[in-house]
ZAPA-777951 format. One line per field, with one value per residue (C-alpha): z negated, y, x negated; residue in one letter; residue number from 1. Coordinates in steps of 0.02 Angstrom, whole numbers, plus 50000, padded with zeros to 5 digits. Example, Ala and Ser with C-alpha at 12.3 -4.5 7.8 and 13.67 -1.06 7.14 Angstrom:
REM ZAPA-777951
pz [49610, 49643]
py [49775, 49947]
px [49385, 49316]
code [A, S]
pos [1, 2]
REM end
This chain:
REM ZAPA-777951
pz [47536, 47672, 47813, 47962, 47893, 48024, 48042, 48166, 48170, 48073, 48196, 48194, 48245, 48071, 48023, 47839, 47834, 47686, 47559, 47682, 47646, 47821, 47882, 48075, 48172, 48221, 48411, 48408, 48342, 48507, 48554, 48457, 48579, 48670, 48496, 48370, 48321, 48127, 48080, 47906, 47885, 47728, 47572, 47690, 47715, 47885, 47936, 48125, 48235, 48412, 48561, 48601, 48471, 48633, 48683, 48527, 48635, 48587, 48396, 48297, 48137, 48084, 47930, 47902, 47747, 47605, 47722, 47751, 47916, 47979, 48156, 48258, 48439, 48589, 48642, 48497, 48602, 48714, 48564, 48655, 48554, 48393, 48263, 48105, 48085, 47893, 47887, 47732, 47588, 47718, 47787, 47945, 47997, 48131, 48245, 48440, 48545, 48632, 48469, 48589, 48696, 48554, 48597, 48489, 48331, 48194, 48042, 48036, 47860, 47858, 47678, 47568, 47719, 47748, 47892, 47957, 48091, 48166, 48359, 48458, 48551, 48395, 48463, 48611, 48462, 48508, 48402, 48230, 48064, 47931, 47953, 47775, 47768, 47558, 47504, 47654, 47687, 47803, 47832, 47941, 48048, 48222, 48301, 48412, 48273, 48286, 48443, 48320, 48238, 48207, 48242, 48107, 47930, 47799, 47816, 47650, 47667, 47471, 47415, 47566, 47610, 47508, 47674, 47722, 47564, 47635, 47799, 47673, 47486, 47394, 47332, 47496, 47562, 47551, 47610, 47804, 47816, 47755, 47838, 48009, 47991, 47938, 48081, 48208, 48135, 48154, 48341, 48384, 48301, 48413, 48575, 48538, 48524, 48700, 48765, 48707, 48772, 48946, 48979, 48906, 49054, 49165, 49116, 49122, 49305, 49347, 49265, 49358, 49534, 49509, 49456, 49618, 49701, 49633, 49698, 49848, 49851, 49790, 49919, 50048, 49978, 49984, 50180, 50216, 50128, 50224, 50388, 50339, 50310, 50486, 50559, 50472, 50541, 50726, 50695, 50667, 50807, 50913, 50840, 50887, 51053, 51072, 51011, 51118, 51290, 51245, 51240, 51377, 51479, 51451, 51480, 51649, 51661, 51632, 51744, 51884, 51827, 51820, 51988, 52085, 52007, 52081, 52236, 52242, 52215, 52338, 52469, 52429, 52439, 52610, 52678, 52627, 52715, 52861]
py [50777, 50645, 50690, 50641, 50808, 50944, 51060, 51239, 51371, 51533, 51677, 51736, 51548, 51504, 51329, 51268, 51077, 51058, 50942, 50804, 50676, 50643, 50514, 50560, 50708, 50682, 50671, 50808, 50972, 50960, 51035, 51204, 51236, 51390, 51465, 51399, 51533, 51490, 51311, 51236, 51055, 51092, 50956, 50804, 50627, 50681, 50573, 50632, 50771, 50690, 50744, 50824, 50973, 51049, 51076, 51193, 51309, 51490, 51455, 51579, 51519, 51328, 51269, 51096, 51090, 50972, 50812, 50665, 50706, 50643, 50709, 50855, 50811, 50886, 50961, 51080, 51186, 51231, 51329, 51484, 51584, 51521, 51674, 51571, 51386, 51317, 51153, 51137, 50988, 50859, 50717, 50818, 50767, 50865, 51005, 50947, 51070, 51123, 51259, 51375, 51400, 51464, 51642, 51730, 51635, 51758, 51659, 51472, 51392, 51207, 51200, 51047, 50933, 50824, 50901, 50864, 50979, 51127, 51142, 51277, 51305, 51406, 51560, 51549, 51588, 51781, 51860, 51780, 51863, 51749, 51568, 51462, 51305, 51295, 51115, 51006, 50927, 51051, 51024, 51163, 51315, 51328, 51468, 51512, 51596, 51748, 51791, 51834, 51985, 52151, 52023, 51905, 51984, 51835, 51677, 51566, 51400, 51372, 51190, 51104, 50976, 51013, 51036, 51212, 51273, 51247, 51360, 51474, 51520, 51465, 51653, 51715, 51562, 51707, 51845, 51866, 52001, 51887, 51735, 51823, 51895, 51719, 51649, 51794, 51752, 51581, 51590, 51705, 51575, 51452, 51558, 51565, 51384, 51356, 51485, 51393, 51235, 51310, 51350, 51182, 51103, 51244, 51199, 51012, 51016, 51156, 51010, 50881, 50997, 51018, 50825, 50788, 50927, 50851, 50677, 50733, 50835, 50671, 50579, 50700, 50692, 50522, 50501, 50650, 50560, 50416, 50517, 50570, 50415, 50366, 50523, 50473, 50313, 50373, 50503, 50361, 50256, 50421, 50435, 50262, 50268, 50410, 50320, 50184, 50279, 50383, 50220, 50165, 50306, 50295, 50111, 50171, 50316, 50190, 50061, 50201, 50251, 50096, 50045, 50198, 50165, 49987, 50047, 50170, 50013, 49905, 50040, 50090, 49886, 49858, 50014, 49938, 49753, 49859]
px [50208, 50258, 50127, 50288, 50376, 50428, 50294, 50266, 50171, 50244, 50290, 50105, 50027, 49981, 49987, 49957, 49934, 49809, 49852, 49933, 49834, 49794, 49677, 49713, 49786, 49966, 49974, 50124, 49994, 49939, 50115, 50102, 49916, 50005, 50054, 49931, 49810, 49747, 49741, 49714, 49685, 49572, 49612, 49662, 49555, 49502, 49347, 49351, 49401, 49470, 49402, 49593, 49515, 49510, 49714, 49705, 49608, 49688, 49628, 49556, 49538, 49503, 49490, 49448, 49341, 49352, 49391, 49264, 49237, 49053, 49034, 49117, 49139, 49064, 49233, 49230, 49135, 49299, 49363, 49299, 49422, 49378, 49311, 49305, 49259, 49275, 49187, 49091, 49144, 49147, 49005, 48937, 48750, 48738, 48822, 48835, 48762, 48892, 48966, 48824, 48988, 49083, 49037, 49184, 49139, 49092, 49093, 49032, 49041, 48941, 48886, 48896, 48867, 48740, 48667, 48493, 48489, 48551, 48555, 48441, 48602, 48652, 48597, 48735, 48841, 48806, 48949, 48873, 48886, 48882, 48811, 48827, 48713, 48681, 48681, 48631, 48481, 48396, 48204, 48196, 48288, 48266, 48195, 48305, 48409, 48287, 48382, 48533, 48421, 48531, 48685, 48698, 48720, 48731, 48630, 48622, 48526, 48468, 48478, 48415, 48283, 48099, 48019, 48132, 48045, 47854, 47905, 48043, 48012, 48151, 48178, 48234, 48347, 48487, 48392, 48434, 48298, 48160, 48215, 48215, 48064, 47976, 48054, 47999, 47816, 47835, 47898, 47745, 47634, 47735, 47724, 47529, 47513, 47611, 47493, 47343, 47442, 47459, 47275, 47215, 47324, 47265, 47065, 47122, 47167, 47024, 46897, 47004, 46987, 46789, 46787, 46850, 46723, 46585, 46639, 46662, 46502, 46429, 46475, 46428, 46240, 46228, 46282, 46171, 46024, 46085, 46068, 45903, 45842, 45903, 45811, 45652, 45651, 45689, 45544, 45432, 45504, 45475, 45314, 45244, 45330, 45211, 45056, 45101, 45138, 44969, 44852, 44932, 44898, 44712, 44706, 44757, 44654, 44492, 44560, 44555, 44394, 44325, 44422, 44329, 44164, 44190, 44234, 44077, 43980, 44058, 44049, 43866, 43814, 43897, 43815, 43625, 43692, 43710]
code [X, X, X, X, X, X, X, X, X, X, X, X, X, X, X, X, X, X, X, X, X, X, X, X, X, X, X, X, X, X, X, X, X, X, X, X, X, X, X, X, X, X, X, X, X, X, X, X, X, X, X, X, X, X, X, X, X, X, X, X, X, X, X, X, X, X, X, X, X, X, X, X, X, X, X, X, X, X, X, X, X, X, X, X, X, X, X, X, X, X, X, X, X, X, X, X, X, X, X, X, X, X, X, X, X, X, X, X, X, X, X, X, X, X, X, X, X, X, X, X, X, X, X, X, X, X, X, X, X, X, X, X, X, X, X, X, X, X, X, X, X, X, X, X, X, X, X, X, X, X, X, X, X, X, X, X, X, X, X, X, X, X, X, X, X, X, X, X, X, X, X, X, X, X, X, X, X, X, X, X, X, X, X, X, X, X, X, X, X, X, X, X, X, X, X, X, X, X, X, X, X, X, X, X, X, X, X, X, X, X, X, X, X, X, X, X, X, X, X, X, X, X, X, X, X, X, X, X, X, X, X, X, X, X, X, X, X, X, X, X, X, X, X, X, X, X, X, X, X, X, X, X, X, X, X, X, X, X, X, X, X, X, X, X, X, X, X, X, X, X, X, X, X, X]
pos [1, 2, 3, 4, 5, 6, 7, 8, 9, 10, 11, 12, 13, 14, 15, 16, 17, 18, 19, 20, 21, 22, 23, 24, 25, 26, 27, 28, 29, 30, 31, 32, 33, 34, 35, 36, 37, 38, 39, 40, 41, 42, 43, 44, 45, 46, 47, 48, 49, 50, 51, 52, 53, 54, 55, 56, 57, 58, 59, 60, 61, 62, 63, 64, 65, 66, 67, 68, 69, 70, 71, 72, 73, 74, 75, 76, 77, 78, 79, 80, 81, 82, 83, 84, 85, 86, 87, 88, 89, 90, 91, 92, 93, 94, 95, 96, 97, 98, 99, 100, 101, 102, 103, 104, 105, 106, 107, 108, 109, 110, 111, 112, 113, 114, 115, 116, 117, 118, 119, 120, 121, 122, 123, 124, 125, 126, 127, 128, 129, 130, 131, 132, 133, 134, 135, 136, 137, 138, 139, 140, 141, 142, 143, 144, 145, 146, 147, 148, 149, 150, 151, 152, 153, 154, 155, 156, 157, 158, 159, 160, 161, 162, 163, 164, 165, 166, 167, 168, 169, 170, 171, 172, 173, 174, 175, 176, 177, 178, 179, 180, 181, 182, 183, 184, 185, 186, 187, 188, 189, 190, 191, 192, 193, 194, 195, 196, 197, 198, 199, 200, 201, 202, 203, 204, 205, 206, 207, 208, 209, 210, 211, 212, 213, 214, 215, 216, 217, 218, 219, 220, 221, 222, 223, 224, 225, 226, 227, 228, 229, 230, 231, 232, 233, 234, 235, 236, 237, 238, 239, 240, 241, 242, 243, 244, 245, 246, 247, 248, 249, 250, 251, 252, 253, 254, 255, 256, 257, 258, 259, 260, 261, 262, 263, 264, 265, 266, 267, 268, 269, 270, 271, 272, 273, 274]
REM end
């Protein structure tokens, strides 16, 4: 099928264009945005999704699996409309952040990817019911998926990375039920561990505030030792100032004793001349 052949939405804002053999969008899709509602690019040689994603911003439905697309841009995240996203049989290693804002999206197929990750910002996705991740290469889930309890109904991630299966048993890598409840356990474990965190930094800067304490109580004793020594040696200046004025007060006292008896003696010797 030549991929420059007329193409519109039907009456209802479907769009078929699988099978196209396209390696790019066509700058002209970007026309239908006010009447394009279900999209289906599925079976083409797509190996990116352009930022301009984002014009098509009444969709519904998407439907780009089986392509060789590696990334999905940021701006997917504008698809605020968007209730099912079909991505799986393509080269995707991760999922920006930014499909949190996709708050209408019900069903998100990614399986047979090669995704490493899946974003915490998952969990934005609040209208969730079935999340496929089978055949990537998944070490682990994040936690914040736990916030999707009661919402999310169908959650498949068997044939992942060997590491999901130390935190998930193989057996229940289809079983939403178990799955949320190993990750509920695992975010309490988590939540301890911050706790713990939080008072080692609290102890850490009470150790660090009574370091300083002592330092400063340190320092205090040693200038008050210092004073004392200063006082101590004042006392003894005091104290031989004492000594000093004491002995010199009897020095005079005998002088004047001494002076008198003299002048007994002179007095009593001029008497007998006369």
């Amino acid at each position: 099928m030549d991929e420059n052949e007329d193409y519109q939405p039907d009456s209802s804002g479907h769009l078929d264009l699988k099978y196209r053999g396209w390696i790019t969008l066509q700058p002209n899709l970007y026309s239908f945005a006010p009447c394009l509602f279900y999209l289906d690019l599925s079976f083409n040689s797509l190996q990116t999704l352009p930022d301009e994603i984002s014009y098509l911003n009444l969709l519904q439905e998407f439907n780009c699996s089986c392509n060789n697309i590696q990334y999905l841009p940021e701006s997917i995240g504008s698809l605020e409309c968007l209730r099912v996203f079909k991505a799986n049989g393509n080269k995707i290693t991760t999922i920006p952040s930014s499909i949190g804002r996709c708050k209408s999206l019900e069903e998100f197929v990614v399986s047979e990817n090669n995704l490493i990750a899946l974003p915490h910002d998952i969990a934005g996705c609040t209208a969730l019911q079935s999340l496929l991740l089978q055949n990537n290469n998944l070490p682990r889930l994040p936690l914040s998926l736990t916030s999707l309890s009661g919402i999310l109904r169908e959650l498949d991630v068997t044939n992942n990375n060997s590491q999901l299966a130390v935190t998930l048993p193989e057996k229940i890598h289809n079983d939403i039920n178990s799955i949320m409840w190993i990750l509920m356990l695992q975010q309490e474990e988590l939540g301890g561990i911050e706790s713990i965190k939080q008072d080692v930094k609290i102890l850490q800067h009470d150790v660090f505030y009574v370091e300083g304490e002592l330092s400063d109580s340190l320092k205090r004793v040693t200038m008050l030792e210092r004073k004392k020594l200063r006082l101590e040696e004042d006392m003894k200046a005091v104290e031989y100032f004492l000594k000093v004025r004491s002995h010199g007060r009897r020095f005079w006292e005998l002088i004047w004793i001494l002076w008198q008896k003299g002048k007994r003696a002179f007095s009593l010797r001029l008497r007998d001349r006369l």
